[in-house]
C-alpha positions in Angstrom: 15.6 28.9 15.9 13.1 26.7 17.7 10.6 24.2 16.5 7.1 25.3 16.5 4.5 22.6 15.7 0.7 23.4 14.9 -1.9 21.4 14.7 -4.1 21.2 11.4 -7.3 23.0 11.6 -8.3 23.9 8.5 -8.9 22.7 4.4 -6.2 25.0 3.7 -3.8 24.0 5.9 -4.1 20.3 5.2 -3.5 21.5 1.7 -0.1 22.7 3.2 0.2 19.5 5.0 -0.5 17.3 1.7 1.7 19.5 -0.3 4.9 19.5 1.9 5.2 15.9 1.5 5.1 16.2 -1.8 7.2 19.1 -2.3 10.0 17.7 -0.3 10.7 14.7 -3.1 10.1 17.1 -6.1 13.9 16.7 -6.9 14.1 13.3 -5.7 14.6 10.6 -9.3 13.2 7.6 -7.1 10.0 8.9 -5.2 6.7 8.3 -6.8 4.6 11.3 -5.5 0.7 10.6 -4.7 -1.9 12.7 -6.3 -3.3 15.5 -3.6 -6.3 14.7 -4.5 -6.2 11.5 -3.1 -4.1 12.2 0.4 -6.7 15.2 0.9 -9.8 12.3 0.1 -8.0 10.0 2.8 -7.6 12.5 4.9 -10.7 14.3 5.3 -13.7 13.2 7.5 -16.7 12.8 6.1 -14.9 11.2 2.9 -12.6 8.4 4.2 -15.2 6.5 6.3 -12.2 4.9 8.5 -12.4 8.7 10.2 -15.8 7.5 11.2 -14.5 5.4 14.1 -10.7 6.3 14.0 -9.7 9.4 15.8 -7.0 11.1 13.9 -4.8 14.6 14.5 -2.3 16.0 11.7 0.5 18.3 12.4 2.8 20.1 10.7 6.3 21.8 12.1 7.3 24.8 11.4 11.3 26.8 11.6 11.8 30.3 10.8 8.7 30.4 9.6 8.6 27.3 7.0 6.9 24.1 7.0 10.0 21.3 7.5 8.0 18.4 8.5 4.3 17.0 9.2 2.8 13.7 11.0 -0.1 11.8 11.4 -1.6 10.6 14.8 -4.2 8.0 14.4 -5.9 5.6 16.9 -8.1 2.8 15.3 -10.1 1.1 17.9 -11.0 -1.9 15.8 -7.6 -2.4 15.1 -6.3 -2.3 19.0 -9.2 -4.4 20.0 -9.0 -7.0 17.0 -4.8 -7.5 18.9 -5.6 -6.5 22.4 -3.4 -3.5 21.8 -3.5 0.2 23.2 -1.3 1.5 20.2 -1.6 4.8 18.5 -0.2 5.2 15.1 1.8 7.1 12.8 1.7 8.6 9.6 2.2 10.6 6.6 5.6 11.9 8.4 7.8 13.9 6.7 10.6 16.2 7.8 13.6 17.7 6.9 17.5 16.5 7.8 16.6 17.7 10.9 16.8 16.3 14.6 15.3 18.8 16.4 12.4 18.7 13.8 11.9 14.6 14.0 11.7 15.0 17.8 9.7 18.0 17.8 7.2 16.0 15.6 7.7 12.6 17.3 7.1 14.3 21.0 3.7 15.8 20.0 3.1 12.7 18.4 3.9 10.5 21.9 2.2 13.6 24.1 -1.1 13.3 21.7 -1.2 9.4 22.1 -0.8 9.7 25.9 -3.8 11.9 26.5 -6.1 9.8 25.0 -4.4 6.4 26.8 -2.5 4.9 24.1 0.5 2.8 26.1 2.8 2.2 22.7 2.9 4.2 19.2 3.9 2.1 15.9 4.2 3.4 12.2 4.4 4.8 9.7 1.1 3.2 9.2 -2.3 4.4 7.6 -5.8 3.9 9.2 -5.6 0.6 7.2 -3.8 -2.3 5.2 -4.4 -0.1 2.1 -3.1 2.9 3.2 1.0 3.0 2.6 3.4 1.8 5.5 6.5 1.2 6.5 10.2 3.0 6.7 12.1 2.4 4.1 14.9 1.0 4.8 16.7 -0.7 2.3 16.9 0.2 -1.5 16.8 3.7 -1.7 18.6 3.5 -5.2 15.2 2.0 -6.4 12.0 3.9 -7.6 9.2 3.8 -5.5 5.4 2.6 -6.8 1.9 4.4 -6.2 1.2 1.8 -3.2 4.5 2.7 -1.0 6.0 5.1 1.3 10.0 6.1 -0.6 11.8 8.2 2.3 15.5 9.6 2.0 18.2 7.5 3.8 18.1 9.4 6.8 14.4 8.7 8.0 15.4 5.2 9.7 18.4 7.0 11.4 16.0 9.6 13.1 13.4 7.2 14.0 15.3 5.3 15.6 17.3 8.0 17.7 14.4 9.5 19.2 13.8 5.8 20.6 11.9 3.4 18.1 12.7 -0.1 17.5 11.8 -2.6 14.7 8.5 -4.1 15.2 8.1 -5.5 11.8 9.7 -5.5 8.4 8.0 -6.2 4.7 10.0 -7.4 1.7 9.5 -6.5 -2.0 11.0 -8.2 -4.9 11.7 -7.8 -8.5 10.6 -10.4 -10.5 11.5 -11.5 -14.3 8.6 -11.7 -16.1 9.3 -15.2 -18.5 9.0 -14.0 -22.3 7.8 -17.6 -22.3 5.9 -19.3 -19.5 7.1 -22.7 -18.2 4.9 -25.4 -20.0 4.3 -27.0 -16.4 2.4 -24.0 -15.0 -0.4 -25.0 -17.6 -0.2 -28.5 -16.6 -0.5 -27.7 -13.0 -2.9 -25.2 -13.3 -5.3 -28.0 -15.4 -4.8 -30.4 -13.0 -5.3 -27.7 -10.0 -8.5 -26.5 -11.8 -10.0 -29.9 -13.0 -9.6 -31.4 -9.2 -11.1 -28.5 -7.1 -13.6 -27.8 -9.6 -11.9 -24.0 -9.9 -12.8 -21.5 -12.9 -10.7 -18.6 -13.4 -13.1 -15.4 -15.2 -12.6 -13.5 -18.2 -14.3 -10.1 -18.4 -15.4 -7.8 -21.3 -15.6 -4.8 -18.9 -14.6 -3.2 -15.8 -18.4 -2.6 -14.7 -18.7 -6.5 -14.9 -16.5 -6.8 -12.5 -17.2 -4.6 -10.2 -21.2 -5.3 -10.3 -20.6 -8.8 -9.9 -17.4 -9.6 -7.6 -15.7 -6.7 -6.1 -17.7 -7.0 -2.5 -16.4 -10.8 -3.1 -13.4 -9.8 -3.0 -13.4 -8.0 0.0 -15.0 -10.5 1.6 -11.6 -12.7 0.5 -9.5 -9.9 2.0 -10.9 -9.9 4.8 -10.6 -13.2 5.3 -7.0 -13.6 4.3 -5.8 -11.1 5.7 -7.1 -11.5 9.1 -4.2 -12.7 10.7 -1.7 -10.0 9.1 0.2 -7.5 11.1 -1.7 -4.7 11.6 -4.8 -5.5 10.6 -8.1 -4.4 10.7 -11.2 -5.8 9.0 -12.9 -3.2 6.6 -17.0 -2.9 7.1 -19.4 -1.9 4.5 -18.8 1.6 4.5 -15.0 0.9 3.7 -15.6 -1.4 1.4 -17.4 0.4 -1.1 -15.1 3.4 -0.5 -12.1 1.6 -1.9 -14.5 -0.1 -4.9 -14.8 3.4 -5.8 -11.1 4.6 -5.1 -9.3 1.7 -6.8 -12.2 -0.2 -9.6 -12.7 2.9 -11.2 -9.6 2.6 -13.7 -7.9 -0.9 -14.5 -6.7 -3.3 -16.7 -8.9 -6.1 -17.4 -6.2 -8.2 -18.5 -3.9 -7.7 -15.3 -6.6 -9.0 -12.5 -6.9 -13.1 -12.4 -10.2 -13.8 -10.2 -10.4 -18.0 -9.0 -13.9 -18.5 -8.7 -15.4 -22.0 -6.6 -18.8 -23.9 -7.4 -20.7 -21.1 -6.3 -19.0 -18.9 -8.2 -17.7 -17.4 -4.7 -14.2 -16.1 -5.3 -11.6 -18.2 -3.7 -8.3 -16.4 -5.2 -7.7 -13.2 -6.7 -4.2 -11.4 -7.9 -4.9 -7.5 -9.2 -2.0 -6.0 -10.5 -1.7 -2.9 -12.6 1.1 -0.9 -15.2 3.4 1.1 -13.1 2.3 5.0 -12.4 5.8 5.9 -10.8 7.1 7.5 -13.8 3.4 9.2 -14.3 3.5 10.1 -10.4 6.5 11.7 -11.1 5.9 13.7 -13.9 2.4 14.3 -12.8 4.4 16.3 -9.5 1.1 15.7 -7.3 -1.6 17.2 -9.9 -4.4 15.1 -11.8 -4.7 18.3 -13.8 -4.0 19.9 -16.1 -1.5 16.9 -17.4 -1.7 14.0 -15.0 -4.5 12.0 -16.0 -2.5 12.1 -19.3 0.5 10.7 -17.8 -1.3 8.4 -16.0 -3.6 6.8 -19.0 -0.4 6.8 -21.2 1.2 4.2 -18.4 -1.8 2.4 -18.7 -1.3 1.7 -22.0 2.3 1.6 -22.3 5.0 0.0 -19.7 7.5 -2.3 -19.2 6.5 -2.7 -15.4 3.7 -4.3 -13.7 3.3 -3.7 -10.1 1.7 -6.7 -8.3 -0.8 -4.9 -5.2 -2.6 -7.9 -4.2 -2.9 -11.8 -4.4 -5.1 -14.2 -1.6 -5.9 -17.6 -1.9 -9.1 -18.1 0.3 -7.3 -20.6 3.4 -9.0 -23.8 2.3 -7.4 -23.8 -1.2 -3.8 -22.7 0.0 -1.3 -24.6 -0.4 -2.8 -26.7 -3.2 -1.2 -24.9 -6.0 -4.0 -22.3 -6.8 -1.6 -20.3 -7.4 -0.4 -21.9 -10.4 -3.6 -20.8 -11.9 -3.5 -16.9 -11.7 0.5 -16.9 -12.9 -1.0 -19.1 -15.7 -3.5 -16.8 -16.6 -1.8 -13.7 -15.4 2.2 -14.0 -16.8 1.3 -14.8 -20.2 -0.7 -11.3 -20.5 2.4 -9.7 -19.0 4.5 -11.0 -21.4 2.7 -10.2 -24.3 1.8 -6.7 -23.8 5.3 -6.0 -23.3 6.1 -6.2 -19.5 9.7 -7.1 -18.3 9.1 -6.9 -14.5 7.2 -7.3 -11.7 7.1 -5.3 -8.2 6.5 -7.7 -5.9 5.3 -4.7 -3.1 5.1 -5.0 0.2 5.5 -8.5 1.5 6.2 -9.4 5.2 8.8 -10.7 6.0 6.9 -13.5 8.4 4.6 -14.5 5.3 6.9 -17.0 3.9 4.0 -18.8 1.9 3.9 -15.8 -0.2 7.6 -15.0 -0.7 8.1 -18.4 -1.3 5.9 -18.7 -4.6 9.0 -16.2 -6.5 11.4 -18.9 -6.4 9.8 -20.4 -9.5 11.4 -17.3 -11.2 14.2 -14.6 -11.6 13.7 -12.6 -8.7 15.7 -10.1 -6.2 14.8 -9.1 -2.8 15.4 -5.0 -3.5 13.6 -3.6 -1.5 12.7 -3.8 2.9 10.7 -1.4 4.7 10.1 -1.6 8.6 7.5 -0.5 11.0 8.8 0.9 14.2 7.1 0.9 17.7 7.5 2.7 20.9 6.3 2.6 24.2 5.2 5.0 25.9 
């Protein structure tokens, strides 16, 4: 039977649209499934503010009568005018081991873009950095985290029949967490401190710092990230949406913030306990069991996933980071944390990759973004 593709309309059927992507990985041992709740917050005007200025169209594909796949169109006009670009992207796709499903979702996808101008279409991407993207690639044998797209084998092989080719890959590594931390880090990290006049913060509470430094660290984002692939600088709106999203529940003792002088913040590296085994046993519900699953990794784990680290540009290069794995590794190792997902890293940003060789370390994991003109 044919391929029949309709385009979301309705709460409910954006339910449908959330919950086939989940549904499709519920047997899967390596995919860490999001929480609905939050695909149906980032997906819903009026509560992501990135669907204030983004347009956006979701659709899902239907074959005898069942859903077998869904994608995201977005365009993000900051984003095409911040790299003189007329790209639309993709997201959110999911299908089946299907051809005539990818193509059936990719050709609405190309026809949407068209009609509103759009010369090229990349993804999978979000409507920003901190939404998940890229194909997986390589290391399907490996579980996925809470920050990552994990696709079956045969996504790449699909994408890139109905046309797509590479337009940029991101690394991820597994690193060794030391049971004990080379001597020289504190050495460097003293004499890195002591000459720029740095002061990495201790806090008693989450409300701390989120009152006093999370804009800051936006504002060091921004900045950092500026010159990324992809990228699109986050107003006030956005800001405060993803203090809300992501400061409401962390570890105080995985987060190392590098303040200046000022006080401004000049590096930061948030990590957090792993949620892929909670994801997975959570199967896309907060309720009535998943918030149990997901403060029990909180508070037990063996694995710390790293989600972000920026040195402010005037201080890098001068061994600041010496002073977050000084203040950051030693936590890991004493509250019982054997590894580190590196996530997402690309490929072109060997400054970053580069700062794992000063431990045990694999490169497990690439994921790709794919373009097409159109």
């Amino acid at each position: 039977m044919s391929v029949s593709i309709l385009e979301v309309k309705s709460k409910k059927e954006l339910k449908k649209f959330i919950w086939f992507g989940i549904n499709l990985y519920k047997e899967c041992e390596f995919a860490a499934p999001p929480l609905a709740m939050d695909d149906l917050l980032n997906l819903t005007k009026g509560k992501n503010p990135a669907l204030d200025f983004c347009e956006a169209a979701y659709f899902l594909a239907y074959k005898e009568n069942k859903i077998v796949g869904r994608i995201a169109t977005i365009i993000n006009p900051i984003g095409n005018d911040t790299w003189n670009q007329k790209h639309a992207r993709f997201g959110w796709i999911d299908f089946i081991d299907d051809l005539e499903v990818s193509k059936a979702l990719f050709d609405t996808a190309v026809t949407w873009s068209k009609e509103k101008g759009m010369t090229s279409i990349h993804g999978p991407l979000g409507f920003t950095d901190f939404d998940k993207e890229g194909t997986l690639v390589e290391g399907h044998d490996k579980p996925g985290t809470l920050a990552t797209i994990y696709n079956y084998p045969y996504y790449p092989e699909h994408i890139e029949k109905y046309g797509f080719v590479k337009d940029m890959d991101w690394d991820e590594f597994l690193i060794t967490i030391p049971s004990v931390f080379p001597e020289k880090y504190f050495r460097i990290a003293e004499i890195v401190k002591q000459k720029y006049n740095l002061t990495p913060k201790y806090f008693k509470t989450r409300k701390e710092v989120v009152d006093r430094y999370a804009s800051k660290i936006f504002d060091l984002l921004n900045l950092c990230y500026q010159d990324l692939y992809g990228f699109s600088k986050l107003n006030d709106k956005q800001i405060a949406f993803y203090i809300k999203l992501y400061f409401s529940v962390f570890r105080l003792d995985t987060i190392s913030i590098v303040v200046d002088e000022k006080d401004d913040v000049i590096a930061l590296g948030i990590a957090m306990p792993s949620f892929t085994k909670a994801l997975q046993k959570a199967k896309g519900r907060l309720f009535p069991f998943g918030w149990y699953y997901m403060l029990s990794a909180l508070r037990k784990n063996t694995v710390v996933d790293l989600y972000l680290m920026a040195v402010h540009p005037d201080y890098q290069s001068k061994g600041v980071n010496s002073i977050m794995f000084a203040d950051l590794m030693p936590h890991f190792a004493k509250n019982g944390y054997k590894l580190a997902e590196s996530n997402p890293e690309l490929e072109s940003n060997m400054r970053m990759s580069s700062q794992w060789g000063s431990f045990e370390n694999i490169n497990h994991k690439k994921r790709r973004v794919y373009i097409k003109d159109i």
